[in-house]
C-alpha positions as CSV (number, residue, x, y, z in Angstrom):
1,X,102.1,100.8,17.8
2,X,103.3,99.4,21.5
3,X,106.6,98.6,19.6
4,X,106.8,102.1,17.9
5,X,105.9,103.9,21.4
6,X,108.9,101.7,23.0
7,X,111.3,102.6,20.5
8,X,110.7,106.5,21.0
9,X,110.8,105.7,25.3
10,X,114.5,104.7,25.2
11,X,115.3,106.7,23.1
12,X,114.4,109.8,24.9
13,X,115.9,107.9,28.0
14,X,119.3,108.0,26.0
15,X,118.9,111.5,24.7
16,X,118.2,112.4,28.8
17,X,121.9,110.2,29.9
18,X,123.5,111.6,27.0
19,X,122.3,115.4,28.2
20,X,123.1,114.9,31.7
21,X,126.7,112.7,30.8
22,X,127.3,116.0,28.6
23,X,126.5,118.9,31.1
24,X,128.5,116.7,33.7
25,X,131.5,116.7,31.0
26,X,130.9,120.7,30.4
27,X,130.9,121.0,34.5
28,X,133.7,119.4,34.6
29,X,135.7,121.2,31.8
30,X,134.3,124.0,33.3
31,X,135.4,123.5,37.2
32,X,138.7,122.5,35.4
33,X,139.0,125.5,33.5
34,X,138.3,127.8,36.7
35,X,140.8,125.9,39.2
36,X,143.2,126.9,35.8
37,X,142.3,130.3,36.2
38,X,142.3,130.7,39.6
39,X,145.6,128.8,39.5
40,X,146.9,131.0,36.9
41,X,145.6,134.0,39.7
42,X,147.6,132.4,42.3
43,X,150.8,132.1,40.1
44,X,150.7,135.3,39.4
45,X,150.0,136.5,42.5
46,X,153.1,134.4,44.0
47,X,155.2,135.7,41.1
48,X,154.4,139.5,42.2
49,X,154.8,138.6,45.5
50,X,158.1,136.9,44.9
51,X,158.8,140.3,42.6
52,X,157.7,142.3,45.8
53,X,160.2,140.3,48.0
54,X,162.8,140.3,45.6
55,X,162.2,144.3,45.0
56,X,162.7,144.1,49.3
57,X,165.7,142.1,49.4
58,X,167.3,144.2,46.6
59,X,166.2,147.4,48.6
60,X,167.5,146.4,51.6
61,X,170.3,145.4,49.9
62,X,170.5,148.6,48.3
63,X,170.2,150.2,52.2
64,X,172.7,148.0,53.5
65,X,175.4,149.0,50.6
66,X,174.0,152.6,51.5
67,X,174.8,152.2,55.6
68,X,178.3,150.8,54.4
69,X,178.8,153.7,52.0
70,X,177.7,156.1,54.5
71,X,180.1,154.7,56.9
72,X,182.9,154.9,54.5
73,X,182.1,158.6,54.0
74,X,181.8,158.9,57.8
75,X,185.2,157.6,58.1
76,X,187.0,159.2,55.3
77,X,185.8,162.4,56.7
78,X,187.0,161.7,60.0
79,X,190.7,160.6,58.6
80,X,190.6,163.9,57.2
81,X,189.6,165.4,60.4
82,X,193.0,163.9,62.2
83,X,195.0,166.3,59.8
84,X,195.0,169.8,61.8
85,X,194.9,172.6,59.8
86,X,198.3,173.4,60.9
87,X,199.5,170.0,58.8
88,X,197.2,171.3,55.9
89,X,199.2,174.5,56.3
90,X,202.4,173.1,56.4
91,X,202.1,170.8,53.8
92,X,201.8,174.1,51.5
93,X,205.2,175.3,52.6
94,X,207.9,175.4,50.8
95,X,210.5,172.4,52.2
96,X,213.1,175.0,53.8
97,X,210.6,176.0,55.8
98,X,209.0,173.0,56.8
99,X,213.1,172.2,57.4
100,X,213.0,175.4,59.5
101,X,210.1,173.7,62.0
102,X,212.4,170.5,62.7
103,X,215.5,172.7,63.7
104,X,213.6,174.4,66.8
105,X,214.2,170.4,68.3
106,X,218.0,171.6,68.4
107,X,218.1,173.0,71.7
108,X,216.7,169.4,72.8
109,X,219.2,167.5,71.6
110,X,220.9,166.3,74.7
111,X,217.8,165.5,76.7
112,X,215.7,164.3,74.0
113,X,216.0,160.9,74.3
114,X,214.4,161.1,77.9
115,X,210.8,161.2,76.1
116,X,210.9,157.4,74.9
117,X,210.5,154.6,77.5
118,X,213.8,152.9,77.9
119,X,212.0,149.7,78.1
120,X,211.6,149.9,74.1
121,X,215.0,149.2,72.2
122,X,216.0,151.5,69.3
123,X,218.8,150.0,68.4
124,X,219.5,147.8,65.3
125,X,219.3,144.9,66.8
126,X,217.0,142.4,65.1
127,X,213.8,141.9,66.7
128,X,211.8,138.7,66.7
129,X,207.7,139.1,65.0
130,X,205.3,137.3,67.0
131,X,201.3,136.8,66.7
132,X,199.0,139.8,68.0
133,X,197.9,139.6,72.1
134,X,194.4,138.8,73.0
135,X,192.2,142.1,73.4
136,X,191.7,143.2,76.8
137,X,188.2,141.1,78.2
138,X,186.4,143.5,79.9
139,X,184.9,146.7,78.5
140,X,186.8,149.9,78.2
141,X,185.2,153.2,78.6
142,X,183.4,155.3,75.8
143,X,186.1,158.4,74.2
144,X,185.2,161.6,73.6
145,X,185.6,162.0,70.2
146,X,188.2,165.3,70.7
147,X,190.3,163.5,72.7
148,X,190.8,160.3,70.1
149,X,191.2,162.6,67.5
150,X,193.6,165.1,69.2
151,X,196.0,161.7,70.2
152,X,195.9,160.7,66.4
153,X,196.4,164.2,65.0
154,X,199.2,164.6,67.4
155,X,201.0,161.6,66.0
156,X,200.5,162.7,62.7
157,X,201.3,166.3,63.2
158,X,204.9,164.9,64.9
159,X,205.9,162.8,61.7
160,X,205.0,165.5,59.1
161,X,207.1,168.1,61.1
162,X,210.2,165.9,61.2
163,X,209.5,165.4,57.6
164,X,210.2,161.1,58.3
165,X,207.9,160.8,54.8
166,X,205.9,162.5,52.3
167,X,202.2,162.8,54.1
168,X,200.4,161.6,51.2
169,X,202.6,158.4,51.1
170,X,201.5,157.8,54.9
171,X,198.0,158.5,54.8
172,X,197.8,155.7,51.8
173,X,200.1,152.9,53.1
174,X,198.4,153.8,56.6
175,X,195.1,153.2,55.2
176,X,196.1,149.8,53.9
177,X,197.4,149.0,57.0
178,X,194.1,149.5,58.8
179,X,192.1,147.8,55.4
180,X,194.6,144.8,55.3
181,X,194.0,144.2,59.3
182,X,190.7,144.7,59.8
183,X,189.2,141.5,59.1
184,X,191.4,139.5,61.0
185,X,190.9,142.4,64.0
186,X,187.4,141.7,63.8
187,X,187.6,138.3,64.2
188,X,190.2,138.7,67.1
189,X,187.6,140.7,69.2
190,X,184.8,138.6,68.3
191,X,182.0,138.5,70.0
192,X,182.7,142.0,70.5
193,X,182.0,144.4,68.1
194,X,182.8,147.7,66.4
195,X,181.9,149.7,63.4
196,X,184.4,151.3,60.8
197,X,184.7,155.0,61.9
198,X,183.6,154.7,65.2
199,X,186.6,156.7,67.1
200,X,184.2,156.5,70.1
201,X,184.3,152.9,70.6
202,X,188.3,152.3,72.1
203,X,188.1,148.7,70.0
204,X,188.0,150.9,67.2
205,X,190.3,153.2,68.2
206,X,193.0,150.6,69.2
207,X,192.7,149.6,65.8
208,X,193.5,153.3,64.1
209,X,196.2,153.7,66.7
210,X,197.5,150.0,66.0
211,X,197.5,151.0,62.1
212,X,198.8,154.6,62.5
213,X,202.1,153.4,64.4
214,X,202.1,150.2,62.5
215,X,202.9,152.3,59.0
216,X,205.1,154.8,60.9
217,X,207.8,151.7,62.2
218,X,207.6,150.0,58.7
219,X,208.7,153.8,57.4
220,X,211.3,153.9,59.7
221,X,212.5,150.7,59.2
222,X,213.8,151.5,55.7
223,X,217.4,151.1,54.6
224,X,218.2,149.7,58.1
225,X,216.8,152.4,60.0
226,X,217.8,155.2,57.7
227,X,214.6,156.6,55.7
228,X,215.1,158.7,52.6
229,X,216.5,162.4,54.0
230,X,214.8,163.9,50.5
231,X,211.1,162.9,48.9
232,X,208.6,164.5,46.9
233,X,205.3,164.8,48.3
234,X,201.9,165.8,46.7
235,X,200.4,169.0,48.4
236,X,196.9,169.9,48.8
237,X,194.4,168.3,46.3
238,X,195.9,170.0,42.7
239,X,198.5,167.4,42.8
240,X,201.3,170.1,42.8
241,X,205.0,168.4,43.8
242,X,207.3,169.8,46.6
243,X,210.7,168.5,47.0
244,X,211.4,167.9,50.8
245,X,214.5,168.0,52.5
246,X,214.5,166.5,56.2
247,X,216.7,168.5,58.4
248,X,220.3,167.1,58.9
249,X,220.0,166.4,62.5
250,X,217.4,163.9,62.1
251,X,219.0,161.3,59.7
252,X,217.8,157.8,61.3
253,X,215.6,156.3,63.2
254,X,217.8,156.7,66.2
255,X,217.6,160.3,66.3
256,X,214.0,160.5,64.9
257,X,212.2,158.3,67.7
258,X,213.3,160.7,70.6
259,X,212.5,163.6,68.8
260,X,208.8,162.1,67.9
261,X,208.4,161.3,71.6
262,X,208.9,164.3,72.5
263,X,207.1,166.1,70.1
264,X,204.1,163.8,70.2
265,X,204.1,164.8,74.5
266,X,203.7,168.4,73.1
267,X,201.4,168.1,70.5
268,X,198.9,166.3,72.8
269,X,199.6,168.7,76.1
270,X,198.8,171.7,73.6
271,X,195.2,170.1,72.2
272,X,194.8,169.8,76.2
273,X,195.6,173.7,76.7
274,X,194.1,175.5,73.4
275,X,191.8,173.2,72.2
276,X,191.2,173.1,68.1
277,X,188.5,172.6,66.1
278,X,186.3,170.0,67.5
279,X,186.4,171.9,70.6
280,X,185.6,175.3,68.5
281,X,189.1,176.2,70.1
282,X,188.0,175.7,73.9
283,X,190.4,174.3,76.4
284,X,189.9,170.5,77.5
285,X,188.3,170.9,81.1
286,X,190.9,170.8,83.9
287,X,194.3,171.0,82.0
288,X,196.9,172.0,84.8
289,X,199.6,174.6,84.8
290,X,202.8,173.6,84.7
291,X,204.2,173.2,88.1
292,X,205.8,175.6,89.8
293,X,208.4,174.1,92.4
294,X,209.8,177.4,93.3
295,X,210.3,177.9,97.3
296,X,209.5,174.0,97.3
297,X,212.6,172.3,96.6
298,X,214.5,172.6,99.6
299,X,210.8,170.8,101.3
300,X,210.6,167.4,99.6
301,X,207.4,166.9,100.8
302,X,206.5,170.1,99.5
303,X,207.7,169.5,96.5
304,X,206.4,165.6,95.7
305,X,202.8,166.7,97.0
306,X,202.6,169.4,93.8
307,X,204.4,166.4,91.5
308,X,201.5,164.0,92.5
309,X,199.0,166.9,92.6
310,X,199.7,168.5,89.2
311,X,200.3,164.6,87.7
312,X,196.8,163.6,88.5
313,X,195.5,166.7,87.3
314,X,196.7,166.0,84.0
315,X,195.6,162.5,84.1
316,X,192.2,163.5,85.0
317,X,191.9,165.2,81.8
318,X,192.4,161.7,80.1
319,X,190.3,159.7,82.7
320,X,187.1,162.7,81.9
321,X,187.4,162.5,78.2
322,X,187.3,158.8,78.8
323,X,190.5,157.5,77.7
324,X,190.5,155.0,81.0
325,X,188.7,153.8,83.7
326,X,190.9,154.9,86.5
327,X,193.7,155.6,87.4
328,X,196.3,155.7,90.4
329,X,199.8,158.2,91.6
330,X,202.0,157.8,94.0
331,X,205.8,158.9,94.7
332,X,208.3,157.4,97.3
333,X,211.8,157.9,96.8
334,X,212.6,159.5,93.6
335,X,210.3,157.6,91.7
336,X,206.8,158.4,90.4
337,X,204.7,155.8,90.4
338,X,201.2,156.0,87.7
339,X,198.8,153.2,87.4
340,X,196.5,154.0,84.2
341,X,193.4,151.2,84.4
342,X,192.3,150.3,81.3
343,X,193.6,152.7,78.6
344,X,191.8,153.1,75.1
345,X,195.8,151.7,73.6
346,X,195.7,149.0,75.7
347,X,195.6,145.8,73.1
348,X,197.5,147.7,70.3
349,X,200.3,148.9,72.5
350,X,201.3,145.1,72.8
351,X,200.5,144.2,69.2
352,X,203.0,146.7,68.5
353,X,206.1,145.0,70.5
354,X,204.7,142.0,69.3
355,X,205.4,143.2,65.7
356,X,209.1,144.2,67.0
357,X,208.1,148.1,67.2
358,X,210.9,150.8,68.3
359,X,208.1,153.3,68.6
360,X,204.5,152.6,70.2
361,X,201.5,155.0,70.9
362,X,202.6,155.6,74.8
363,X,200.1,158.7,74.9
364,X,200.2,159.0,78.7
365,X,203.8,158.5,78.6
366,X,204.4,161.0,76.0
367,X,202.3,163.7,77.8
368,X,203.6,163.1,81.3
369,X,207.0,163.4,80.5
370,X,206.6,166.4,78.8
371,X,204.2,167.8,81.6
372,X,207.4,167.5,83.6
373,X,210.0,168.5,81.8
374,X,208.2,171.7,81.3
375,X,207.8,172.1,84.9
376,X,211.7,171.7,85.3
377,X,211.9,168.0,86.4
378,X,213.9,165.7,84.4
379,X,212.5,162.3,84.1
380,X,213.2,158.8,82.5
381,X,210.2,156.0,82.1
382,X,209.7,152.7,81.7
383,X,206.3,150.7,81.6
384,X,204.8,147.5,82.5
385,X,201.8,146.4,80.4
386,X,199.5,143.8,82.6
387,X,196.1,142.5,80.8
388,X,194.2,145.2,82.4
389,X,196.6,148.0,83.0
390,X,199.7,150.2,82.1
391,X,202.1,151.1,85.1
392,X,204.7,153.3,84.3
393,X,208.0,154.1,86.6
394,X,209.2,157.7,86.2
395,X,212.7,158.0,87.7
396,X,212.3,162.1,88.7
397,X,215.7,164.0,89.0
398,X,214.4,167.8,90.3
């Protein structure tokens, strides 16, 4: 009986250590199965949140490649915006009478080569490529965007009235010109910055104008100096053909570069006096008359003191629609004197010479000499370009 009751003791005592050694194993399968679960919960959790990120990055992405396209609009629109609806109009004339616009230079012919600077060579002589200048190192004032686009349209307008190449060639290979550049532009200005179609900023602006003139020598260059007299060109957006004929006066570069210089001087002066669309066809503020130097010639003082008067006037209008920071006029014997303080041309001017250029965006230059002329005084130029500066030397002949 004591042996019996023994025998059912232990084995109660093993049923009890097998119980407890079984609930442990069941705890312990069933802590492991929870930190599964919760790990499973915290997979999935990452994995949305690494879905949420990657939905973030793609939409910001997304943004990003929006802000670029958006840009790209902004500065396909404002390309468009440099042809004047006079070009537009032109470009739907028949080529006799687009041939008809060039003649009215005729009348020009012997004093139209006083529009260039003489210190820019037109002759065939072969000119030496070096690299690009180093941007100017201090900041340039913020343009008004009428006046950057009036100096580009006025350009533009000049080369499609002398007919030097179909328009929608230009617009293309000018466009590649800007595209191919950029990059290396960019990294030139560095750590300055700009954004593609900002006409405001004068980094980008010296870029465009860089670009615009860039295409216009290469064009000029051709066949030795002698571009194609006839061309078709594609009109308007239908694609319809027009068969161009340049007028005869105008059959190289030699004749086309003082006619361009002096029609460039116009275009600009006439933005300045009539205004267009970006200035709903307003006036720029301050444009001067041309000067009258009746009663004052036999009184040279007179007469210099309405030179340097009506001179900074029309400078002014650049310095206000913020093409410089300052500027400076003065005349002593004969010889105007104008010091224009960092222009918004001021690095591509020199890239431009650098490239061996026989024409370069001398805005102020342009427009001066025109002011004069139409004011009755005969003028040549030359300029000096400093790092900070353009000072031009007008030799005045009243």
């Amino acid at each position: 009986l004591l042996l019996l009751l023994l025998l059912r003791f232990l084995s109660g005592v093993r049923r009890v250590r097998f119980d407890a050694t079984h609930a442990s194993s069941i705890g312990r399968r069933r802590i492991g199965r929870t930190r599964t679960r919760r790990k499973r919960e915290m997979d999935s959790e990452n994995n949305t949140n690494n879905r949420n990120d990657a939905s973030q990055r793609t939409t910001t992405r997304d943004n990003n490649d929006n802000k670029r396209a958006s840009k790209n609009r902004r500065e396909t629109l404002m390309i468009l915006a440099f042809v004047s609806s006079s070009s537009f109009s032109s470009l739907l004339l028949s080529s006799s009478s687009k041939t008809a616009n060039a003649t009215g230079l005729e009348k020009y012919n012997e004093e139209i080569d006083l529009f260039r600077p003489e210190n820019i060579d037109i002759s065939d002589e072969f000119k030496e490529i070096s690299q690009w200048g180093d941007p100017p190192v201090f900041l340039r004032k913020t343009l008004e965007i009428a006046l950057a686009v009036a100096l580009l349209r006025s350009s533009y307008d000049a080369i499609d009235e002398l007919n030097i190449c179909a328009m929608d060639e230009f617009q293309i290979k000018s466009w590649k010109t800007r595209q191919l550049s950029y990059e290396a532009y960019k990294a030139l200005i560095y750590p300055l910055a700009m954004e593609q179609g900002d006409l405001k900023n004068p980094l980008y602006f010296d870029h465009m104008s860089f670009s615009q003139y860039s295409t216009l020598n290469a064009i000029l260059n051709r066949n030795n100096g002698k571009p194609d007299m006839e061309f078709d060109e594609k009109l308007g957006f239908d694609g319809e053909v027009k068969r161009v004929k340049r007028d005869e006066n105008f059959p190289t570069r030699k004749e086309l570069i003082p006619a361009f210089s002096y029609l460039v001087g116009r275009n600009i002066f006439n933005f300045f006096k009539n205004g267009f669309e970006l200035t709903e066809d307003k006036p720029f503020d301050g444009v001067p008359e041309f000067i009258n130097l009746n009663g004052s010639k036999t009184s040279s003082v007179t007469s210099d003191t309405k030179i340097v008067d009506g001179v900074k006037a029309l400078l002014q209008v650049f310095l206000n629609y913020g093409f410089c920071k300052e500027f400076q006029v003065s005349l002593r014997d004969g010889k105007l004197i104008v010091n224009v303080i960092g222009p918004a041309m001021l690095w591509s001017i020199g890239a431009l010479e650098n490239e061996g250029a026989r024409v370069v965006n001398d805005y102020i230059g342009y427009t001066t000499s025109y002011y004069l002329y139409k004011s009755g005084i005969t003028s040549k130029r030359r300029y000096a370009k400093t790092d900070s500066s353009m000072v031009y030397t007008f030799d005045l002949f009243v």
